[in-house]
TIBANU-313495 format. One record per residue (C-alpha): residue in one letter; x, y, z. Coordinates in steps of 0.2 Angstrom, whole numbers, padded with zeros to 4 digits, always signed. Example, Ala and Ser with C-alpha at 12.3 -4.5 7.8 and 13.67 -1.06 7.14 Angstrom:
residues 2
A+0062-0022+0039;S+0068-0005+0036;
This chain:
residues 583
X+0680+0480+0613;X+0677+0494+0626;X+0668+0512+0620;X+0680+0527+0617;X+0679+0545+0620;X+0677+0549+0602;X+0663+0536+0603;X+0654+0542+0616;X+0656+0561+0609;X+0650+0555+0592;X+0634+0546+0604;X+0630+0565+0613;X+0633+0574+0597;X+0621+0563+0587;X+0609+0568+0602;X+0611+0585+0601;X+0608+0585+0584;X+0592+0575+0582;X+0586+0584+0596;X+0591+0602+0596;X+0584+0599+0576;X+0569+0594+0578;X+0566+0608+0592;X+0572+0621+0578;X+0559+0612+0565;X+0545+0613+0579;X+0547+0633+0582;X+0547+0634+0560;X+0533+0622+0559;X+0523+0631+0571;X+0529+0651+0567;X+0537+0652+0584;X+0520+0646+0593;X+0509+0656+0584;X+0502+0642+0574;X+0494+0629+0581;X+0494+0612+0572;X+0486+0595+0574;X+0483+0579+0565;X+0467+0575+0558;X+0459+0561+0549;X+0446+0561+0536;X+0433+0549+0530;X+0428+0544+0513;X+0416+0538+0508;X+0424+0520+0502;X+0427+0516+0521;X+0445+0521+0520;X+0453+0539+0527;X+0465+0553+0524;X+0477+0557+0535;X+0481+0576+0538;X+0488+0591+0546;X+0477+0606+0550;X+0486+0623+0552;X+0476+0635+0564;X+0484+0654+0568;X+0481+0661+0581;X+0463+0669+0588;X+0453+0658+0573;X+0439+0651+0582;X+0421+0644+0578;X+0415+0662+0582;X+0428+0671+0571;X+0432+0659+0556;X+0448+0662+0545;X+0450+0660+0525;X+0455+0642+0523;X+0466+0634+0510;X+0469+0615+0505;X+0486+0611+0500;X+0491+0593+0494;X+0508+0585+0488;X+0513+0578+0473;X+0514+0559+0469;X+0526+0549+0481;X+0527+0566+0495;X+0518+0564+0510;X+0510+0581+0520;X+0526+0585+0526;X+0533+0591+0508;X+0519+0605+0508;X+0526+0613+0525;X+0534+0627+0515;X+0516+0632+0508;X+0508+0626+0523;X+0518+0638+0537;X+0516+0655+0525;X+0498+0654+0524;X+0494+0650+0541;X+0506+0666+0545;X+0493+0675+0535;X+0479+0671+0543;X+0474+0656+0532;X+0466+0640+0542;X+0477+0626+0531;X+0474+0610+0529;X+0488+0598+0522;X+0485+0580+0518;X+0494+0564+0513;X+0487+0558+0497;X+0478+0540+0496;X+0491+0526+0497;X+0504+0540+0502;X+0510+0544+0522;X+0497+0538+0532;X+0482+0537+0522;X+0473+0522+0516;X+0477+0515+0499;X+0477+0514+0484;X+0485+0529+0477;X+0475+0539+0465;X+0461+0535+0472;X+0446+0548+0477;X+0450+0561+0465;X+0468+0558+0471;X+0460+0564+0490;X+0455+0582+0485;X+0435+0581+0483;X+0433+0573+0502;X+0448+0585+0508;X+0439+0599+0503;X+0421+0595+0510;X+0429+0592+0526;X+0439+0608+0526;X+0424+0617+0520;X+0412+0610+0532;X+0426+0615+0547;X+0419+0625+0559;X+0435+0638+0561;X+0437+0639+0542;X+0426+0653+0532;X+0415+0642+0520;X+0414+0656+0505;X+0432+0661+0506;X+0443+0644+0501;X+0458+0643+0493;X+0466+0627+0485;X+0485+0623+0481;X+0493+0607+0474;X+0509+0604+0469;X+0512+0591+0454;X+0501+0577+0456;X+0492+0587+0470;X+0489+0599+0457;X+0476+0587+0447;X+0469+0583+0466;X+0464+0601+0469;X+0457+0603+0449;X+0448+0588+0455;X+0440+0595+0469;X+0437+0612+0460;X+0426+0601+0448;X+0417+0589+0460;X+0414+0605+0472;X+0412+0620+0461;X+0403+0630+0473;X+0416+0626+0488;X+0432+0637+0482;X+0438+0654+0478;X+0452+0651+0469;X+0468+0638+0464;X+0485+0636+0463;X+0496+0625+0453;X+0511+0623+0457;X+0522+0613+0445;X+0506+0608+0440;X+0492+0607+0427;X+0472+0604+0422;X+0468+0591+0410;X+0483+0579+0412;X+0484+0560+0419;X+0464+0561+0418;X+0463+0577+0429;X+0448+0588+0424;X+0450+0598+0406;X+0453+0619+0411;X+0447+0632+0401;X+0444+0652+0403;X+0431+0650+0418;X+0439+0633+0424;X+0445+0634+0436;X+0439+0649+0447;X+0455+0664+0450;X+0468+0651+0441;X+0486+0653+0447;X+0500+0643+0437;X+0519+0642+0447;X+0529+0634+0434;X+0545+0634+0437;X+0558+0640+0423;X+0569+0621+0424;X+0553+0609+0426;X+0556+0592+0423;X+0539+0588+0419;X+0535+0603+0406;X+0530+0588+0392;X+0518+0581+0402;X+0508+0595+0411;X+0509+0609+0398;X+0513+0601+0381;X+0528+0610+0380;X+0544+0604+0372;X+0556+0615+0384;X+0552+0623+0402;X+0556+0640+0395;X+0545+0636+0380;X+0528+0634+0394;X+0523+0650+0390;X+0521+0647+0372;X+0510+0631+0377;X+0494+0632+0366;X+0486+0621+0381;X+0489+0633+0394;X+0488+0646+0381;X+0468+0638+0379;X+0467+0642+0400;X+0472+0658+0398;X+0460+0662+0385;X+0473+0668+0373;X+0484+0666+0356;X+0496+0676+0363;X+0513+0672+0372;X+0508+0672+0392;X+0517+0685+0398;X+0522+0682+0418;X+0513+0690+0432;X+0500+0697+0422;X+0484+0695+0427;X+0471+0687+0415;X+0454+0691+0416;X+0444+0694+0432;X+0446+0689+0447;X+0429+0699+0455;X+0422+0687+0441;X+0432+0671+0446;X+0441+0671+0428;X+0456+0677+0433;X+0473+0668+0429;X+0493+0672+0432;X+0508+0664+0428;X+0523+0665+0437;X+0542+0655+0431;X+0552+0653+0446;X+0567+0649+0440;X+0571+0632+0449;X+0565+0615+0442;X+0551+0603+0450;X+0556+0597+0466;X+0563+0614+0469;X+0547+0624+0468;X+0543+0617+0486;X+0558+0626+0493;X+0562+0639+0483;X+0559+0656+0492;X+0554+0665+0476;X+0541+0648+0471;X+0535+0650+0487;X+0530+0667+0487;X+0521+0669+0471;X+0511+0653+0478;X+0507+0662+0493;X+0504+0679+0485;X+0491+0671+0471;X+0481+0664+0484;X+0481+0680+0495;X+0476+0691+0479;X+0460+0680+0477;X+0455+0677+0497;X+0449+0689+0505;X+0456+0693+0523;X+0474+0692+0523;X+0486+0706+0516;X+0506+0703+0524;X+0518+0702+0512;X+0521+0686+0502;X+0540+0688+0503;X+0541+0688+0522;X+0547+0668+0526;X+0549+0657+0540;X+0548+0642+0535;X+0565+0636+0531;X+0569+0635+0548;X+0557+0619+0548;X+0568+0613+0533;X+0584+0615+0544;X+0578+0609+0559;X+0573+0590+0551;X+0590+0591+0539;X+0598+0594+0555;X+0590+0580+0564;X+0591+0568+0550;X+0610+0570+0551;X+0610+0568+0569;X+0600+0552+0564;X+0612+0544+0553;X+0626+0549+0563;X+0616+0538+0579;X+0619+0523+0569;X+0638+0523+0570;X+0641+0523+0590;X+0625+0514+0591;X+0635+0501+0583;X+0647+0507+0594;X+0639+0502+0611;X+0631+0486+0602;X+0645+0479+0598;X+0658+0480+0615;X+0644+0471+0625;X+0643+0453+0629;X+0637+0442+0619;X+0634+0453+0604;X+0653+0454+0604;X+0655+0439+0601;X+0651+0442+0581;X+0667+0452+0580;X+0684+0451+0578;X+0698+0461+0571;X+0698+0466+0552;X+0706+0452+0542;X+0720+0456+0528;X+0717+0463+0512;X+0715+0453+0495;X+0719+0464+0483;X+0732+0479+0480;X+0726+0497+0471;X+0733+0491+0454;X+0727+0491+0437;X+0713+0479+0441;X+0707+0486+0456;X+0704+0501+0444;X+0693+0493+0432;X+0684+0484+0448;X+0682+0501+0454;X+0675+0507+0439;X+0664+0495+0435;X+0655+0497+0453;X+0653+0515+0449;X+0646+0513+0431;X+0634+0496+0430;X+0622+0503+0443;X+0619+0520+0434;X+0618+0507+0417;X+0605+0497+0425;X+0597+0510+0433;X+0584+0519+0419;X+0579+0502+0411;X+0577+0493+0427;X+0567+0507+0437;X+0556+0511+0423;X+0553+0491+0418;X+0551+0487+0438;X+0537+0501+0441;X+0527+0498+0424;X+0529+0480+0420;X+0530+0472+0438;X+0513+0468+0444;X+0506+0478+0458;X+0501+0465+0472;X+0500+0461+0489;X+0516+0456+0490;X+0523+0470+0477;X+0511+0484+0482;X+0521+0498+0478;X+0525+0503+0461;X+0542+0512+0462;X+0549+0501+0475;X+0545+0485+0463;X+0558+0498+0451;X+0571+0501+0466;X+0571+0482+0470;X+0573+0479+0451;X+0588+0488+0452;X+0592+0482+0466;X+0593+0463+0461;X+0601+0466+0445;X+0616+0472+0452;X+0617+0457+0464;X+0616+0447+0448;X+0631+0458+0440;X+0641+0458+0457;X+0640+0440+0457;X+0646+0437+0441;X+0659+0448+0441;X+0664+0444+0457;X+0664+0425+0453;X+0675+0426+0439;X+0687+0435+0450;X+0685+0424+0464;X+0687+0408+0451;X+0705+0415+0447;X+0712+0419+0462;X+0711+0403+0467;X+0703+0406+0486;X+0690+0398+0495;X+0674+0407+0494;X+0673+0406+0516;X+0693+0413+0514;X+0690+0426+0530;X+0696+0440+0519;X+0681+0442+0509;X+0672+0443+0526;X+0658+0430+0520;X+0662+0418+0532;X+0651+0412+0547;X+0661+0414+0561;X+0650+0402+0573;X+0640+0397+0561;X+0623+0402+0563;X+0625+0410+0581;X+0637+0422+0573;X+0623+0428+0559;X+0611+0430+0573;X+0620+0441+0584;X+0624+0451+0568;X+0606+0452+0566;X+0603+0459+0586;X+0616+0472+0582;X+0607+0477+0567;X+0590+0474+0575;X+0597+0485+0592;X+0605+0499+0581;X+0592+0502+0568;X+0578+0499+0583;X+0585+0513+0596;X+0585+0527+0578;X+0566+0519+0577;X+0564+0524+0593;X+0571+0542+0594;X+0561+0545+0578;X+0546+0539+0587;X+0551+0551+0604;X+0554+0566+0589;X+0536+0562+0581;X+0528+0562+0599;X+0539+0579+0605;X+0539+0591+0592;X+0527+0583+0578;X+0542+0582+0566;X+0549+0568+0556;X+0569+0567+0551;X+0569+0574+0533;X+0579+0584+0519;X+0570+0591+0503;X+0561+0574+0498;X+0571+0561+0509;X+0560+0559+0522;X+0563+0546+0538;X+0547+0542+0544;X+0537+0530+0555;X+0528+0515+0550;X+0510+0512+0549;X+0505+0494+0552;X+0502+0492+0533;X+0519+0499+0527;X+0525+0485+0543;X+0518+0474+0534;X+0526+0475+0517;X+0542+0480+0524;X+0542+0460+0527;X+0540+0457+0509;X+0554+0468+0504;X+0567+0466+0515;X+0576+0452+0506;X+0578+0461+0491;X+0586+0474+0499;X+0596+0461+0508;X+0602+0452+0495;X+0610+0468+0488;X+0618+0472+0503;X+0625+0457+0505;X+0631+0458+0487;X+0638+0476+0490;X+0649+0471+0506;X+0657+0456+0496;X+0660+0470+0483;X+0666+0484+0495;X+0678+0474+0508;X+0682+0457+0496;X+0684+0465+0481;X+0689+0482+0484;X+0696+0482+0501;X+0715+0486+0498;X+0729+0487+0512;X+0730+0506+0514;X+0709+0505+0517;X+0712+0491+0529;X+0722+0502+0540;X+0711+0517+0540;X+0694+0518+0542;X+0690+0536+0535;X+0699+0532+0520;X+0690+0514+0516;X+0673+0526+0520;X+0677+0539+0509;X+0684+0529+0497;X+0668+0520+0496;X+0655+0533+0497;X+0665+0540+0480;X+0664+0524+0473;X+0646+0522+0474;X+0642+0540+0473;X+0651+0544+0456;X+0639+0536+0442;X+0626+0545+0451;X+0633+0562+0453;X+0639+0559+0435;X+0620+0556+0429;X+0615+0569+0437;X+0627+0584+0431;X+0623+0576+0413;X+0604+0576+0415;X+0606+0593+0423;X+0615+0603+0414;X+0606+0598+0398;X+0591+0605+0408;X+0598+0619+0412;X+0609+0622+0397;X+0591+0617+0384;X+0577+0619+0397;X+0573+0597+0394;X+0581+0584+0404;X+0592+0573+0390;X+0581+0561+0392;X+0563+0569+0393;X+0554+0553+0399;X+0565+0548+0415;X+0560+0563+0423;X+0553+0553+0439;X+0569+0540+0439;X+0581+0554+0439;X+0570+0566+0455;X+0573+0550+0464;X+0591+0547+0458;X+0595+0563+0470;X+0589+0553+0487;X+0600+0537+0479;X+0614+0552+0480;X+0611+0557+0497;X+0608+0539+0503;X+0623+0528+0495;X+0634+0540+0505;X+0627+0534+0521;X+0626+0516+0515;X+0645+0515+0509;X+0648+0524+0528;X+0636+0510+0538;X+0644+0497+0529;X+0663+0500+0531;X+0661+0506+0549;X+0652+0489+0553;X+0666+0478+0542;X+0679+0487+0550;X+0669+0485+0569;X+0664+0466+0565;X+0677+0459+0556;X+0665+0451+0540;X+0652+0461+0530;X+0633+0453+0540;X+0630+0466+0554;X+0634+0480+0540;X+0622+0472+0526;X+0610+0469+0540;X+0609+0486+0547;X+0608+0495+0530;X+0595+0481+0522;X+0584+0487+0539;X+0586+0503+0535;X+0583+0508+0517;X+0570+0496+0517;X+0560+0506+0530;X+0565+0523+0524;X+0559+0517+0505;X+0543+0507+0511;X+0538+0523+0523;X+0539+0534+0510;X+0532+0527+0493;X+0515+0526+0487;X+0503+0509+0490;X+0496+0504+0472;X+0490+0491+0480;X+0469+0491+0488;X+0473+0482+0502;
């Protein structure tokens, strides 16, 4: 197979995106060049560190010091999800320091641990020679919230005042609040918050105001009436509440969210007065969804180049016939691969992170629930599809199913190297991207981002999970479902598989949603988590359906696909979930 022009266009405009992205994240991330930002790392006192950003405007030095502020992400974030905050306060003058949480991004495990990273964050940000000891602000979004109440309480005389965004005091083991705790008290609740039960006590996001627990913070019986001020805040009892109206995961990028965040903290520092409203950031936001598009799209003539060299071409050959006609039973086949996921995921994910032990081999809590899921649906898969397979009367290495070997063992392998070669060279640019611009490829919360040794380490343990269902899912996709008319055209066979895998989800979605919106609780309360994360499965099972067709469709049989997508969800989920484990 020799490379096409459409190929090699789709290779430069991949380019061009991850590139020209990632230089539009660089000029939001650093306010056009008028913030400086570098990484740091901070000690604890367990031996292990904390992994940082530190945010320094222009014209702050040791001799003039600027007000600083901590800002930490919630559970299963990394630093990067606080750019939002981050860029707006260093606009304003504010020295900022953003961190990865323990056993999040880079920072040592296990999560949780160290006051979940606010206490030592906050020494080191108040002993930092460009920061202003007396004038410190601290921000925390979700889990990041009960970091920064910690290090309110551990370092009472080392802060002015606190924001917590979609956040609360006294949950999950974080420190009680009350009128004086803590000191100039901001709440950013948004009006759609997934996790108003658990934060506030509340049985609606709407209702929060009502919440006799914050209504105990506020130092009142009363209704908290928004944007009132509470209290004093030349006497550090201040306290405000703002209801964006957005939901959990949306306070982060939420204009409105993001200004009364911004404009708490510049009420109760002193030293910066620009207006809260006045926004850059997004522009980081664009550049990364821009480059993580260009990213994914790299994978396709990456495959491309791969796969029309010697010997690596070797493993193809052209698509064999279909097996099945779009009749009656395809239906139901299609179906089923639409609903059983979505059935097995809630039970599955909240079993898997609760129930499965957290080890050395298993460190990470919510991937122990995705690869739960994960194998489930091999297990459903295989049945279904053996009882098929027993009544048609094939051979299980008929070509058509795209199971067979090929060479034999030499074929799997230079599957593999495709795999290895096209999931390597997106490694690589990322690596280029992090080196350049200090950016990683990301949209919202779906973050692709480099591996540490450690999260190296237990990508090995969790790859053949993940390759297990992926082999699973191509015997699905091109043995079961593959019909003549998706034979013959390659954007219909991807389409028609991204809906496939996409619709229970998008389904779950508009139902947990809407009752959200429509009664201010998701329908089901308690899946809050699960269903946050069922939006990166929507994004994601697009792109999988897409990898795995254009490779069937390039190869001939379903390994290189499997393998390709197997490399890569298990690095993009590994890199970007939270170690339980005290390695």
């Amino acid at each position: 197979m020799s490379l096409t022009r459409k190929q090699v266009g789709l290779l430069a405009l991949s380019l061009l995106l991850v590139f020209s992205g990632s230089a539009l994240a660089q000029w939001g991330q650093t306010a056009g060049g008028d913030i400086d930002v570098e990484r740091v790392e901070i000690e604890t006192d367990d031996g292990g560190t904390i992994d940082g950003y530190l945010y320094v405007p222009d014209g702050v030095s040791a001799d003039d010091p600027a007000p600083g502020v901590l800002a930490i992400h919630g559970y299963i974030n990394s630093k990067e999800t606080q750019s939002s905050f981050a860029i707006e306060y260093a606009r304003r003058g504010h020295v900022v320091l953003a961190i990865d949480q323990p056993g999040h991004g880079y920072s040592d495990p296990p999560a949780f641990a160290n006051g979940w990273g606010g206490p030592p964050a906050l020494e080191y940000l108040a002993d930092h020679e460009l920061v202003d000891e007396d004038n410190i602000g601290l921000e925390g979004h979700s889990m990041g919230g009960w970091a920064a109440v910690s290090a309110a309480a551990e370092h009472p005389d080392s802060y002015e005042s606190v924001v917590l965004v979609g956040s609360s005091t006294g949950s999950a083991g974080a420190p009680e609040g009350n009128e004086t705790f803590p000191r100039n008290l901001g709440v950013v609740f948004a009006d759609y918050d997934e996790f108003h039960w658990l934060m506030w006590e509340s049985a609606t996001g709407p209702a929060t105001p009502q919440s006799e627990k914050l209504q105990s913070v506020f130092g009142t019986d009363d209704e908290i009436a928004e944007g009132e001020v509470y209290g004093s805040i030349d006497d550090g009892t201040a306290r405000a509440l703002y209801t964006p109206r957005t939901t959990h995961p949306g306070a982060h990028h939420t204009p409105s969210a993001v200004s009364d965040t911004v404009g708490w903290t510049q009420r109760t520092l002193e030293g910066a007065d620009e207006e809260p409203g006045d926004h850059v950031w997004y522009w980081k936001e664009i550049g990364t969804a821009i480059a993580l598009l260009g990213g994914f799209l790299f994978l396709v003539p990456a495959g491309a180049v791969l796969t029309s060299r010697e010997p690596l071409a070797d493993a193809t050959r052209t698509v064999p016939d279909a097996v099945t006609e779009r009749d009656r039973g395809w239906y139901v086949a299609a179906l089923l691969a639409a609903v059983v996921p979505v059935v097995l995921y809630y039970p599955t994910m909240l079993f898997g992170s609760q129930a499965m032990p957290v080890t050395a081999i298993t460190p990470q809590g919510e991937t122990n629930g995705i690869v739960l899921w994960a194998l489930a649906n091999v297990v459903v898969i295989a049945g279904l599809f053996g009882l098929w397979h027993r009544n048609s009367g094939r051979s299980l290495g008929d070509e058509r199913y795209g199971l067979d070997i090929g060479d034999g063992a030499a074929t799997i392998a230079k599957s593999l190297a495709v795999a290895v070669g096209v999931v390597g060279g997106l490694y690589v640019l990322l690596w280029i991207v992090d080196t350049v611009f200090m950016t990683d490829f990301r949209a919202w919360v779906l973050g692709l981002k480099l591996m540490s040794t450690l999260h190296a380490r237990i990508f090995v343990t969790y790859l053949p999970a993940f390759l297990a269902f992926f082999v699973a899912l191509g015997v699905l996709l091109h043995g079961r479902l593959r019909t003549p008319e998706t034979t013959r055209s390659l954007p219909r066979a991807m389409a028609t598989n991204a809906i496939i895998l996409t619709g229970g989800f998008a389904l779950l979605l508009v139902i947990q949603y809407g009752t959200l919106f429509a009664t201010g609780a998701l329908a089901v309360p308690i899946t809050a988590l699960q269903t946050i994360i069922a939006f990166q499965f929507l994004a994601l099972l697009p792109v999988i359906a897409v990898v795995s067709t254009y490779f069937f469709h390039r190869t001939g049989r379903i390994w290189a696909g499997a393998f390709v997508n197997a490399l890569l969800i298990t690095w993009l989920i590994v890199a970007s979930q939270a170690i339980h484990y005290p390695f």
